[in-house]
CHARMM-style PDB file with segment names, atoms N, HN, CA, C and O in Angstrom:
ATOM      1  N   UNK     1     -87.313-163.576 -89.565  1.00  0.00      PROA
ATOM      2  CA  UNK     1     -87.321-162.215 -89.037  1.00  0.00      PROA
ATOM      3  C   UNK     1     -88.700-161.942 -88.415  1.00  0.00      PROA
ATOM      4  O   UNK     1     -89.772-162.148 -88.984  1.00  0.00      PROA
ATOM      5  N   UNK     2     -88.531-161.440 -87.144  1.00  0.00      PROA
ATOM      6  HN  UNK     2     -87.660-161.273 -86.682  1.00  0.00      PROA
ATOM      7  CA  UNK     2     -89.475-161.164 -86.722  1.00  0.00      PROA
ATOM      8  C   UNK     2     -90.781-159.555 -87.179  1.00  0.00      PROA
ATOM      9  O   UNK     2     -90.412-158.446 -87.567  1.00  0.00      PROA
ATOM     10  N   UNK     3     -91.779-159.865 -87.019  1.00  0.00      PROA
ATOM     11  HN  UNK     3     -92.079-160.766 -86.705  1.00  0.00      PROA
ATOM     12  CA  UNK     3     -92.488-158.191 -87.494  1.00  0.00      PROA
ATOM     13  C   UNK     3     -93.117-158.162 -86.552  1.00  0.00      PROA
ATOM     14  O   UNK     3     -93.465-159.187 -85.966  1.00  0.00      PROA
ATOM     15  N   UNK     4     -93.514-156.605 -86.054  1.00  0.00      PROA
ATOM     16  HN  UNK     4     -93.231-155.772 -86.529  1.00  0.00      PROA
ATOM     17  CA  UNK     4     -94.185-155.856 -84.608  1.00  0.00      PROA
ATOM     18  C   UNK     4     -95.452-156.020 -85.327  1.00  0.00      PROA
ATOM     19  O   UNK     4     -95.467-155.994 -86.557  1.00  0.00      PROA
ATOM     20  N   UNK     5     -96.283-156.151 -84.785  1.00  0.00      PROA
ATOM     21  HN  UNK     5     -96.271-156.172 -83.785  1.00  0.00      PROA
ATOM     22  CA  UNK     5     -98.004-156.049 -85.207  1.00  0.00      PROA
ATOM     23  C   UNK     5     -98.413-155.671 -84.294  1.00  0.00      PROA
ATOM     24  O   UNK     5     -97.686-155.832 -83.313  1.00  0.00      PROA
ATOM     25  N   UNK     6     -99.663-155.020 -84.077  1.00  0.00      PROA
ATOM     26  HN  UNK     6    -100.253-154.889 -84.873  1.00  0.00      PROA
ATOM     27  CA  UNK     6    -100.908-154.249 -83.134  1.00  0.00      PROA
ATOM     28  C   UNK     6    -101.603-155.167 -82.962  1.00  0.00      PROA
ATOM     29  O   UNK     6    -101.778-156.041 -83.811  1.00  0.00      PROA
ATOM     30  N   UNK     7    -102.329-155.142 -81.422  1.00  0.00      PROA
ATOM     31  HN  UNK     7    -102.188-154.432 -80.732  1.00  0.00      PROA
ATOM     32  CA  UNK     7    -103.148-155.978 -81.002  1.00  0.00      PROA
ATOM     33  C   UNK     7    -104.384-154.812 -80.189  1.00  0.00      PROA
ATOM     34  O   UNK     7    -103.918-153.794 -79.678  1.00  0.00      PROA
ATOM     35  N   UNK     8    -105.527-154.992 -80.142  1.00  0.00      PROA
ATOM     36  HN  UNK     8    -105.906-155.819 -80.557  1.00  0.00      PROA
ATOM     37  CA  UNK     8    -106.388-154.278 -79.198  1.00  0.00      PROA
ATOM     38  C   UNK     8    -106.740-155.158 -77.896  1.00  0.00      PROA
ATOM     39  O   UNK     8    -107.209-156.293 -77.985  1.00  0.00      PROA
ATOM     40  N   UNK     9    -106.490-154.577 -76.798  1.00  0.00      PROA
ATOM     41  HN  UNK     9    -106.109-153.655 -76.725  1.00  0.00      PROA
ATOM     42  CA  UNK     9    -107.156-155.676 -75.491  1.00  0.00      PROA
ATOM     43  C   UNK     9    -107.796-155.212 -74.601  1.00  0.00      PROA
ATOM     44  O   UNK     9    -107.519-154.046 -74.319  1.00  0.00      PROA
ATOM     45  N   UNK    10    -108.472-155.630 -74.106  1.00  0.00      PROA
ATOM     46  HN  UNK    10    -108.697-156.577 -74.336  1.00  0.00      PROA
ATOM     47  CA  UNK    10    -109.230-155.205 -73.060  1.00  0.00      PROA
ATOM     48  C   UNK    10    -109.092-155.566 -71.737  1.00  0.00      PROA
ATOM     49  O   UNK    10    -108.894-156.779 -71.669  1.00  0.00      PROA
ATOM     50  N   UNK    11    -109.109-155.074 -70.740  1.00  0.00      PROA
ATOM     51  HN  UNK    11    -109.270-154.089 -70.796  1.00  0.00      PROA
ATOM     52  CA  UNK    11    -108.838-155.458 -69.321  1.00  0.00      PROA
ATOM     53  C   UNK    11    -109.927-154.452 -68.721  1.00  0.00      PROA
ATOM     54  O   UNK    11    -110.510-153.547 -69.317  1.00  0.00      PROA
ATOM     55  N   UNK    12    -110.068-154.909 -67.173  1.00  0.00      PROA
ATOM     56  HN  UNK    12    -109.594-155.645 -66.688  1.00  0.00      PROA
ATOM     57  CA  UNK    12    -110.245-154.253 -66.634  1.00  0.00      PROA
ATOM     58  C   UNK    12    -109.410-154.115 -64.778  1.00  0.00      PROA
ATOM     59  O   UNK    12    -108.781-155.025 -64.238  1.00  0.00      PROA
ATOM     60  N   UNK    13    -109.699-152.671 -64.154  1.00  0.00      PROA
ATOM     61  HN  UNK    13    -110.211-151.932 -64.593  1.00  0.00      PROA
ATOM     62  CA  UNK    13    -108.801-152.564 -63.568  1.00  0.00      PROA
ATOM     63  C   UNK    13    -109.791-152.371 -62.112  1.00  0.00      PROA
ATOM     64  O   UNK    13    -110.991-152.127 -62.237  1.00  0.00      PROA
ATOM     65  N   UNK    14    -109.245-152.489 -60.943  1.00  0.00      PROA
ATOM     66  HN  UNK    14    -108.270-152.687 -60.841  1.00  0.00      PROA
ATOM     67  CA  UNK    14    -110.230-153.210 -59.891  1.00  0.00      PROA
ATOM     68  C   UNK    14    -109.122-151.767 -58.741  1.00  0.00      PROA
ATOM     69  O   UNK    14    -107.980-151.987 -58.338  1.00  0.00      PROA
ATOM     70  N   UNK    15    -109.899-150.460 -58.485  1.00  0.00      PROA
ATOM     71  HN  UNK    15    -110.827-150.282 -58.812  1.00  0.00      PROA
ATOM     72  CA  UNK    15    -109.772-149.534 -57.584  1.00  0.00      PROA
ATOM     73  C   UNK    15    -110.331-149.849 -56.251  1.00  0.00      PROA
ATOM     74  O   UNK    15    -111.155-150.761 -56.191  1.00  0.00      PROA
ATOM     75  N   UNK    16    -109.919-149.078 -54.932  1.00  0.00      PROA
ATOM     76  HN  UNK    16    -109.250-148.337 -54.980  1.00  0.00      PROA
ATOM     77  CA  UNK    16    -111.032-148.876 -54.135  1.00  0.00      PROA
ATOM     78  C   UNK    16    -110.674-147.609 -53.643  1.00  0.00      PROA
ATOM     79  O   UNK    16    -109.493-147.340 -53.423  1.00  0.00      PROA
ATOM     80  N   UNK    17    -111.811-146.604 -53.401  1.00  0.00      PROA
ATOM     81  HN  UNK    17    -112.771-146.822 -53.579  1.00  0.00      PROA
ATOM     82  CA  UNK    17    -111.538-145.135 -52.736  1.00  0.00      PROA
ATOM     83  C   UNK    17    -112.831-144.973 -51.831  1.00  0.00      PROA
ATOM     84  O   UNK    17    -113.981-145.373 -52.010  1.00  0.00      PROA
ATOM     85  N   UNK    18    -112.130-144.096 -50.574  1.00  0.00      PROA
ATOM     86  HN  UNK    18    -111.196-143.771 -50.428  1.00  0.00      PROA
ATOM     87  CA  UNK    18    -112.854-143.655 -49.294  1.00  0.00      PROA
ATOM     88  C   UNK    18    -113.845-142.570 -50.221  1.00  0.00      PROA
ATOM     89  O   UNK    18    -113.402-142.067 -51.253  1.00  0.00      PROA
ATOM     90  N   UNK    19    -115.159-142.297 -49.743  1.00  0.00      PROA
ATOM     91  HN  UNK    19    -115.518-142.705 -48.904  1.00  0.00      PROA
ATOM     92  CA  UNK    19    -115.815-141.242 -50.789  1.00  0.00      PROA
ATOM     93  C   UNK    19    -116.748-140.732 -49.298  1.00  0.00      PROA
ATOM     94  O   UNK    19    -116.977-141.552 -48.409  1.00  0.00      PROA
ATOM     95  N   UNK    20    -117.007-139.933 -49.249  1.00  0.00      PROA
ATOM     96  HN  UNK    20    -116.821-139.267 -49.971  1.00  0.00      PROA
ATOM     97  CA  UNK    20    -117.853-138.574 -48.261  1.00  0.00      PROA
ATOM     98  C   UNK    20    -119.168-138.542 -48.385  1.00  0.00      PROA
ATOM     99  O   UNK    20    -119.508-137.542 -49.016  1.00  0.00      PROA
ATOM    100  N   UNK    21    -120.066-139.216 -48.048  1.00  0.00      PROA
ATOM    101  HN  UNK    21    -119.789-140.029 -47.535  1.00  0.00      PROA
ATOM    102  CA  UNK    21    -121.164-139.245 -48.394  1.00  0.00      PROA
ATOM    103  C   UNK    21    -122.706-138.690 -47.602  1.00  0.00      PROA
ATOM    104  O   UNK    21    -122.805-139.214 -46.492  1.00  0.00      PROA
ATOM    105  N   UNK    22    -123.772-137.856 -47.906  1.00  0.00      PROA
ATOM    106  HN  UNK    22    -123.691-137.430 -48.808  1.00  0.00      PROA
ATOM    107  CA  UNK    22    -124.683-137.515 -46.530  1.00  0.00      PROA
ATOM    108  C   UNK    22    -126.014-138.844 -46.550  1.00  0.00      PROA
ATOM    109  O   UNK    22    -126.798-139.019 -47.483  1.00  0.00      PROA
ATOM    110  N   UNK    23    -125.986-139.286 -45.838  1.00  0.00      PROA
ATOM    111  HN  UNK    23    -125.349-139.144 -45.081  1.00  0.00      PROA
ATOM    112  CA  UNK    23    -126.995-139.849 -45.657  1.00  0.00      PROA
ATOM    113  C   UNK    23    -128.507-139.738 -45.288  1.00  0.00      PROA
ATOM    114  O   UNK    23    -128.923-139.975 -44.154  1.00  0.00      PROA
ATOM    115  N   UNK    24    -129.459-139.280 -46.551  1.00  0.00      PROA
ATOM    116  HN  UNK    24    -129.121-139.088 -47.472  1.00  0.00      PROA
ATOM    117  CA  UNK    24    -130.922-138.688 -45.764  1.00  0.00      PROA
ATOM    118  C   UNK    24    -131.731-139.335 -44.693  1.00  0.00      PROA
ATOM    119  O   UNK    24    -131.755-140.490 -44.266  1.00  0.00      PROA
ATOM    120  N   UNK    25    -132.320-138.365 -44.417  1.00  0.00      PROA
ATOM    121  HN  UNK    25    -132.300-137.427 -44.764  1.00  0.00      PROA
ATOM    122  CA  UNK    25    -133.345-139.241 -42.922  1.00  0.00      PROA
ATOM    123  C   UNK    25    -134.202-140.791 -43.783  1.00  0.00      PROA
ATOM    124  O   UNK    25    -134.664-140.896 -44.919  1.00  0.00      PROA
ATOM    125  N   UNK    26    -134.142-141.526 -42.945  1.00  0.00      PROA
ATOM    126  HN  UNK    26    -133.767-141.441 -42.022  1.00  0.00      PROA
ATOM    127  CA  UNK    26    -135.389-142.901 -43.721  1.00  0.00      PROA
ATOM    128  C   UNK    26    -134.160-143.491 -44.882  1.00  0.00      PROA
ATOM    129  O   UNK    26    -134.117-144.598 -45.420  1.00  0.00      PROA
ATOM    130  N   UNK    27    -133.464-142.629 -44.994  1.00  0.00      PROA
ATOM    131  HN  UNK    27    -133.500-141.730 -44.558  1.00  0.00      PROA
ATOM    132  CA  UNK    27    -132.507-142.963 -46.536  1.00  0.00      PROA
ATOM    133  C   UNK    27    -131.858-144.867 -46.056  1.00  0.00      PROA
ATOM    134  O   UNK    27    -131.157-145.083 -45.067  1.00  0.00      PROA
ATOM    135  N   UNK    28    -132.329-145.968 -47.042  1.00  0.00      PROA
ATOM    136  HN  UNK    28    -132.898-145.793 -47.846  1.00  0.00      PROA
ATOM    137  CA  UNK    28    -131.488-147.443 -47.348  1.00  0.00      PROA
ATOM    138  C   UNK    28    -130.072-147.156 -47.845  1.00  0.00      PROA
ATOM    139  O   UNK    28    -129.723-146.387 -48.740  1.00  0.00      PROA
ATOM    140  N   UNK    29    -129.263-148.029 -46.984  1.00  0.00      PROA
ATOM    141  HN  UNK    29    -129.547-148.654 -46.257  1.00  0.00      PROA
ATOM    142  CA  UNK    29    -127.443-148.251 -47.328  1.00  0.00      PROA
ATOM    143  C   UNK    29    -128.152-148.590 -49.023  1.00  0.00      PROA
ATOM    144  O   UNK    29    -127.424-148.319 -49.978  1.00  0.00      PROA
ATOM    145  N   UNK    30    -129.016-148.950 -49.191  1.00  0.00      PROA
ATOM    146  HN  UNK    30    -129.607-149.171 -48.414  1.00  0.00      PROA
ATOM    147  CA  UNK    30    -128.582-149.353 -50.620  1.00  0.00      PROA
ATOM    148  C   UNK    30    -129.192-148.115 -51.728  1.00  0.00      PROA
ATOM    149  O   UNK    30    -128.871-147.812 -52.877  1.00  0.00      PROA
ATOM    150  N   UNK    31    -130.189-147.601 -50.797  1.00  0.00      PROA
ATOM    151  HN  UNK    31    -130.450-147.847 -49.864  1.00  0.00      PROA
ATOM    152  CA  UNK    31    -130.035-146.228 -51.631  1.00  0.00      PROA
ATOM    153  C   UNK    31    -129.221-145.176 -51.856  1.00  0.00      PROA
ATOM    154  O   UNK    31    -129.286-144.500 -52.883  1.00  0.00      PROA
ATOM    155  N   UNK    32    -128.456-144.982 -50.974  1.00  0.00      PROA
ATOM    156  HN  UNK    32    -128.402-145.531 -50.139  1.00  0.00      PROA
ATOM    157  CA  UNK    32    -127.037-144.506 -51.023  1.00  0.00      PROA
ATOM    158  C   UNK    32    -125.847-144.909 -51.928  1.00  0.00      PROA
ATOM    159  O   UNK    32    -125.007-144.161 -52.429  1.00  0.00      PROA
ATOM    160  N   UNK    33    -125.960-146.265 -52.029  1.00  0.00      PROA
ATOM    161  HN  UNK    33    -126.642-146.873 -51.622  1.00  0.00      PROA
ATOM    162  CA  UNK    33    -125.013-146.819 -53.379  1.00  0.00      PROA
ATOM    163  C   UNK    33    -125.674-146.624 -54.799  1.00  0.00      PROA
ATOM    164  O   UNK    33    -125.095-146.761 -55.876  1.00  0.00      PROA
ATOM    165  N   UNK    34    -126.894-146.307 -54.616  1.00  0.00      PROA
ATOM    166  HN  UNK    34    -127.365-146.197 -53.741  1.00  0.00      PROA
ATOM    167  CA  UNK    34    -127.389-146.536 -56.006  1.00  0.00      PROA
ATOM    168  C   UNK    34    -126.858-144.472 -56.625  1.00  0.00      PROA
ATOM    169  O   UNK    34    -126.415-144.072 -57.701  1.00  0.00      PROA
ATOM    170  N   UNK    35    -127.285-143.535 -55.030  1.00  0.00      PROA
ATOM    171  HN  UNK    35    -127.646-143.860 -54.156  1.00  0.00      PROA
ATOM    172  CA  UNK    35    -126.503-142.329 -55.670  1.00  0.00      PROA
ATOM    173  C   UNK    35    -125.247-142.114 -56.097  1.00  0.00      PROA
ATOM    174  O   UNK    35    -124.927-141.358 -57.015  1.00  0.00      PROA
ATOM    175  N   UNK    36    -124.361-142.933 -55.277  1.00  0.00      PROA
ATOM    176  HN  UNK    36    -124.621-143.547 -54.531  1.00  0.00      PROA
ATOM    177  CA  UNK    36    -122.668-143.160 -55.435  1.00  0.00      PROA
ATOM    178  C   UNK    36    -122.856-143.548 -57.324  1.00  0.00      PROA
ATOM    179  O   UNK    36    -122.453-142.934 -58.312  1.00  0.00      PROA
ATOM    180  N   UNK    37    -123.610-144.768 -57.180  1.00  0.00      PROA
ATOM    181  HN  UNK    37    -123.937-145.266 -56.377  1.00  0.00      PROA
ATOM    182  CA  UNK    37    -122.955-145.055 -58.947  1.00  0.00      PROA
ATOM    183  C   UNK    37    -123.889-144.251 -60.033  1.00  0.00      PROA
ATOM    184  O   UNK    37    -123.926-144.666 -61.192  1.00  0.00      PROA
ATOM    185  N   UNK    38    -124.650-143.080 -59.637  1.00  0.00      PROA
ATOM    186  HN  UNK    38    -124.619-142.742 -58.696  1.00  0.00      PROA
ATOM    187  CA  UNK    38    -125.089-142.128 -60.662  1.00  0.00      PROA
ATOM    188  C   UNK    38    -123.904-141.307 -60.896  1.00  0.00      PROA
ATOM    189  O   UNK    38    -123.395-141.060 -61.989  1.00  0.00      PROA
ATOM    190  N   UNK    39    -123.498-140.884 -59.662  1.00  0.00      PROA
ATOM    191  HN  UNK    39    -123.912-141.084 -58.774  1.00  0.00      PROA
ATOM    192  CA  UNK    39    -122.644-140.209 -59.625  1.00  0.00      PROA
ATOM    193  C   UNK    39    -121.304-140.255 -60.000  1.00  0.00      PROA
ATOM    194  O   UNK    39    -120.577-139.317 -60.329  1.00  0.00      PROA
ATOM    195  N   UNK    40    -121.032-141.536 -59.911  1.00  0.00      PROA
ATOM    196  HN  UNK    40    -121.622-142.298 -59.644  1.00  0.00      PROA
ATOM    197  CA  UNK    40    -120.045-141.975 -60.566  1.00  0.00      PROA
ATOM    198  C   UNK    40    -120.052-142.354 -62.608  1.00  0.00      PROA
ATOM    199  O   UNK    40    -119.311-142.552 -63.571  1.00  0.00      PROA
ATOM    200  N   UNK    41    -120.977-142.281 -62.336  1.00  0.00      PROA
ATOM    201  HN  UNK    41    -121.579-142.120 -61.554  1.00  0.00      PROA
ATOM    202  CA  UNK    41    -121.523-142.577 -64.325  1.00  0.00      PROA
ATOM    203  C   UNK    41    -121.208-140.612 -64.549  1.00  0.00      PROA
ATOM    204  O   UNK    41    -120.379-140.245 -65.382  1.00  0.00      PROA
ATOM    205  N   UNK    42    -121.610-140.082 -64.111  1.00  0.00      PROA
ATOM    206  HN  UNK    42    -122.283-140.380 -63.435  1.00  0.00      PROA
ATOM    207  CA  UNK    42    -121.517-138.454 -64.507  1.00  0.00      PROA
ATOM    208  C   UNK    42    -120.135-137.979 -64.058  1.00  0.00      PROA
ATOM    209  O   UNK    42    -119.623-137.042 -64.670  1.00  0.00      PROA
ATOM    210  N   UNK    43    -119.624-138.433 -63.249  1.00  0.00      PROA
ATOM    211  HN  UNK    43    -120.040-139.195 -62.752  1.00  0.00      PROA
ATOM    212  CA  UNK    43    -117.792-137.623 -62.896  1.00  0.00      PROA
ATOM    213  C   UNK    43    -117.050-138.903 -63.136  1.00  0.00      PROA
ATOM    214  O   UNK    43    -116.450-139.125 -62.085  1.00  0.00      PROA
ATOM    215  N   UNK    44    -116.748-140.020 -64.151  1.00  0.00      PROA
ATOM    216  HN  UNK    44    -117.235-139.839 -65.005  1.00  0.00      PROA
ATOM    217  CA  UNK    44    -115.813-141.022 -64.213  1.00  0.00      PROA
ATOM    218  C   UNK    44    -114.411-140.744 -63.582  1.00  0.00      PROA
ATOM    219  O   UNK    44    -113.702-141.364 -62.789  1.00  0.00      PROA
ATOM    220  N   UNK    45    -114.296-139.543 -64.264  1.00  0.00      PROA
ATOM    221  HN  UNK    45    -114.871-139.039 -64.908  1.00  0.00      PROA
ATOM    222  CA  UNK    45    -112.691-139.701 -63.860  1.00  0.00      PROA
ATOM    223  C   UNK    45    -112.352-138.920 -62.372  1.00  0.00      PROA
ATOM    224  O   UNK    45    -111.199-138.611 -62.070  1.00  0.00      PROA
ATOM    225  N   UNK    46    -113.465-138.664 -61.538  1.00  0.00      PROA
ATOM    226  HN  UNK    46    -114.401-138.915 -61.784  1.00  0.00      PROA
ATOM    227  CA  UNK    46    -113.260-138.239 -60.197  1.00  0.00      PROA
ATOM    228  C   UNK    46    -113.088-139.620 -59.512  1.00  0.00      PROA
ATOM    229  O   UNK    46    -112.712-139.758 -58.348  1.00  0.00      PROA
ATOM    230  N   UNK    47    -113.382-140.555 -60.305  1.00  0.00      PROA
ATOM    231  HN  UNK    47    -113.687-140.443 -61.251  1.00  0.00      PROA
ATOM    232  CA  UNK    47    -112.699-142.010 -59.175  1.00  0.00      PROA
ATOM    233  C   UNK    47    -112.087-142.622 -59.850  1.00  0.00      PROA
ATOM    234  O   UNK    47    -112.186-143.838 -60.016  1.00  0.00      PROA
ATOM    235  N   UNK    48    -111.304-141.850 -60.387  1.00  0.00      PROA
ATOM    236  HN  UNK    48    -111.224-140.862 -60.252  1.00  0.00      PROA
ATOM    237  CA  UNK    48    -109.746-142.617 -60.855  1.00  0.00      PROA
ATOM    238  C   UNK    48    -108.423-142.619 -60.342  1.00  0.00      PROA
ATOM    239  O   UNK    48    -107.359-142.916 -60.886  1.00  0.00      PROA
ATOM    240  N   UNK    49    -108.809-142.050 -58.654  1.00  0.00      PROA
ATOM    241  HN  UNK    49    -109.673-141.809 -58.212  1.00  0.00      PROA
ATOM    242  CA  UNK    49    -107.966-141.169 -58.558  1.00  0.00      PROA
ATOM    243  C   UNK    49    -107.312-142.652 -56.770  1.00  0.00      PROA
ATOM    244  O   UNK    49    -106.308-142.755 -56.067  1.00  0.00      PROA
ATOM    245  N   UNK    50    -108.341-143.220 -56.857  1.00  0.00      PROA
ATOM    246  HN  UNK    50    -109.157-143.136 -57.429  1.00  0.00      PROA
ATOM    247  CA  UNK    50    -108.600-144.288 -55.727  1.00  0.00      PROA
ATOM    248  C   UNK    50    -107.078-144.749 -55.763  1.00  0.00      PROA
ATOM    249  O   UNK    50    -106.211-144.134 -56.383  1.00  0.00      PROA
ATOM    250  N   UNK    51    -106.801-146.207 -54.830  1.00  0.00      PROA
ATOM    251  HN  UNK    51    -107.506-146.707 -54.326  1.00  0.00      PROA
ATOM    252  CA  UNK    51    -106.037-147.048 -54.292  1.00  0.00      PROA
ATOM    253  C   UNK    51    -106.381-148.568 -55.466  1.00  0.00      PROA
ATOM    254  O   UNK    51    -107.339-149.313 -55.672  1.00  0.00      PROA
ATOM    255  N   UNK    52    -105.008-148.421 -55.981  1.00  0.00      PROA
ATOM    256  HN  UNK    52    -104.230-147.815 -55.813  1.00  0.00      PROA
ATOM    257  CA  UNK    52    -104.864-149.589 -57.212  1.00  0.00      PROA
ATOM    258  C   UNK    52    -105.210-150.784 -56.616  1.00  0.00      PROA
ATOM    259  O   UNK    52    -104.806-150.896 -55.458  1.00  0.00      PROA
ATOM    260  N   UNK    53    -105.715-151.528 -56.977  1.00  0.00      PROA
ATOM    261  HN  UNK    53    -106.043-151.437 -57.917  1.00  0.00      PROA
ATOM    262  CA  UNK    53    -105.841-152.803 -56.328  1.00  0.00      PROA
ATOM    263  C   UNK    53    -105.426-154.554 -57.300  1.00  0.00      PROA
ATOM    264  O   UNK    53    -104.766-155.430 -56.740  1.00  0.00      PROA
ATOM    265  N   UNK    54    -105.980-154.720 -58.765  1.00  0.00      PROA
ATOM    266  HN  UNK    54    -106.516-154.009 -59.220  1.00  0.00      PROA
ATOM    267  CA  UNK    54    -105.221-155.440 -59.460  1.00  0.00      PROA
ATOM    268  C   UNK    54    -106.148-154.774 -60.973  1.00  0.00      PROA
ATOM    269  O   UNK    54    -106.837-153.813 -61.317  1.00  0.00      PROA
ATOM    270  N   UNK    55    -105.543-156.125 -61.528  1.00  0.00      PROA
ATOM    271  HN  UNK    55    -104.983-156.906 -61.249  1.00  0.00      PROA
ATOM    272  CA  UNK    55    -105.898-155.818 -63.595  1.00  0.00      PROA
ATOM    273  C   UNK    55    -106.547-157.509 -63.370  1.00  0.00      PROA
ATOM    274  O   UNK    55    -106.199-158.447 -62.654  1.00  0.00      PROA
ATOM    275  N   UNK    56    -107.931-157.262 -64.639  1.00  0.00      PROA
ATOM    276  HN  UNK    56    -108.214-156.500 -65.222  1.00  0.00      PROA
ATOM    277  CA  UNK    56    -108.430-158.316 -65.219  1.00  0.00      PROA
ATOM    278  C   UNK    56    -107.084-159.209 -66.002  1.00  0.00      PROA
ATOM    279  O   UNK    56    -106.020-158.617 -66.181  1.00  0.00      PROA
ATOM    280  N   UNK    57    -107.212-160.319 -66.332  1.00  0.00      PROA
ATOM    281  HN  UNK    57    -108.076-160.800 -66.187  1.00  0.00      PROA
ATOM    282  CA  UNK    57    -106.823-160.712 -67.537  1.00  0.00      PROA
ATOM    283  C   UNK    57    -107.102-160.303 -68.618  1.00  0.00      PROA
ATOM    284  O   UNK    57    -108.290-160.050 -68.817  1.00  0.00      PROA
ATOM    285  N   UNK    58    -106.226-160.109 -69.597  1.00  0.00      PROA
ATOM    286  HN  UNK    58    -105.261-160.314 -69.435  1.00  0.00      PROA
ATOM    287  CA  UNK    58    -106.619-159.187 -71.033  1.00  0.00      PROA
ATOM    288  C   UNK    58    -107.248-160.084 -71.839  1.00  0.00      PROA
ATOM    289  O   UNK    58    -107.028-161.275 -71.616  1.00  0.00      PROA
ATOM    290  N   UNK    59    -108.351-159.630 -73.177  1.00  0.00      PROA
ATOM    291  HN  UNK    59    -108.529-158.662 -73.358  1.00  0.00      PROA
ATOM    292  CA  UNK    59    -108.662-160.082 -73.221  1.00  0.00      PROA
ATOM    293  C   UNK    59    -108.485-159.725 -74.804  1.00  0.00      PROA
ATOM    294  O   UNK    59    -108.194-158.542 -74.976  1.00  0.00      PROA
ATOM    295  N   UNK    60    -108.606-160.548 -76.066  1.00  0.00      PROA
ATOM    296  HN  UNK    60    -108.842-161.510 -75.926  1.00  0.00      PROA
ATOM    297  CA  UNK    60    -108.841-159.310 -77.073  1.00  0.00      PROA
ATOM    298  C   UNK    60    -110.066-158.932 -77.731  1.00  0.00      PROA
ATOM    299  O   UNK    60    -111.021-159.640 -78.050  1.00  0.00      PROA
ATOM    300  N   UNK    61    -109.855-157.552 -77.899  1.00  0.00      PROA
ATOM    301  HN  UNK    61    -109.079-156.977 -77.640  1.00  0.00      PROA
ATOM    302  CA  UNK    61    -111.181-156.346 -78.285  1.00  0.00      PROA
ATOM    303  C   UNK    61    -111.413-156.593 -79.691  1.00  0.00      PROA
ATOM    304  O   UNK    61    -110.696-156.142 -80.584  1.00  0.00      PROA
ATOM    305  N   UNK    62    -112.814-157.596 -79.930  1.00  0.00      PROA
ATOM    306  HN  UNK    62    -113.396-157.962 -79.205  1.00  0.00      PROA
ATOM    307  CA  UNK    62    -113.018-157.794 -81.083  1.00  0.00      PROA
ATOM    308  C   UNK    62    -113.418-155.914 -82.438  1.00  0.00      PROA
ATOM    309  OT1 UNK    62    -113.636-156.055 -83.642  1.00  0.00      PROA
TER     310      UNK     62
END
């Protein structure tokens, strides 16, 4: 007979979204990404909202 058991896993999931951004005078493309991912650490779930793209392999969550 078979028994159901719980497992914990981890994946991760691979988005991409168009985002609106101003660019200051003198301002580096790469200083601009570095505001995108502050910004993204403080509103997580405002880019959850993107274009699915795939899943990690799971993995399990020690």
């Amino acid at each position: 007979m078979n028994s159901e058991e719980s497992i914990t896993i981890k994946y991760y999931a691979k988005f991409e979204k168009t985002v609106a951004y101003i660019q200051k005078p003198n301002e580096e493309l790469n200083q601009v990404m570095d505001r995108i991912g502050i910004d993204m650490d403080n509103h997580e779930n405002d880019y959850l909202d993107g274009t699915f793209i795939e899943f990690s392999e799971p993995e399990v969550k020690d």
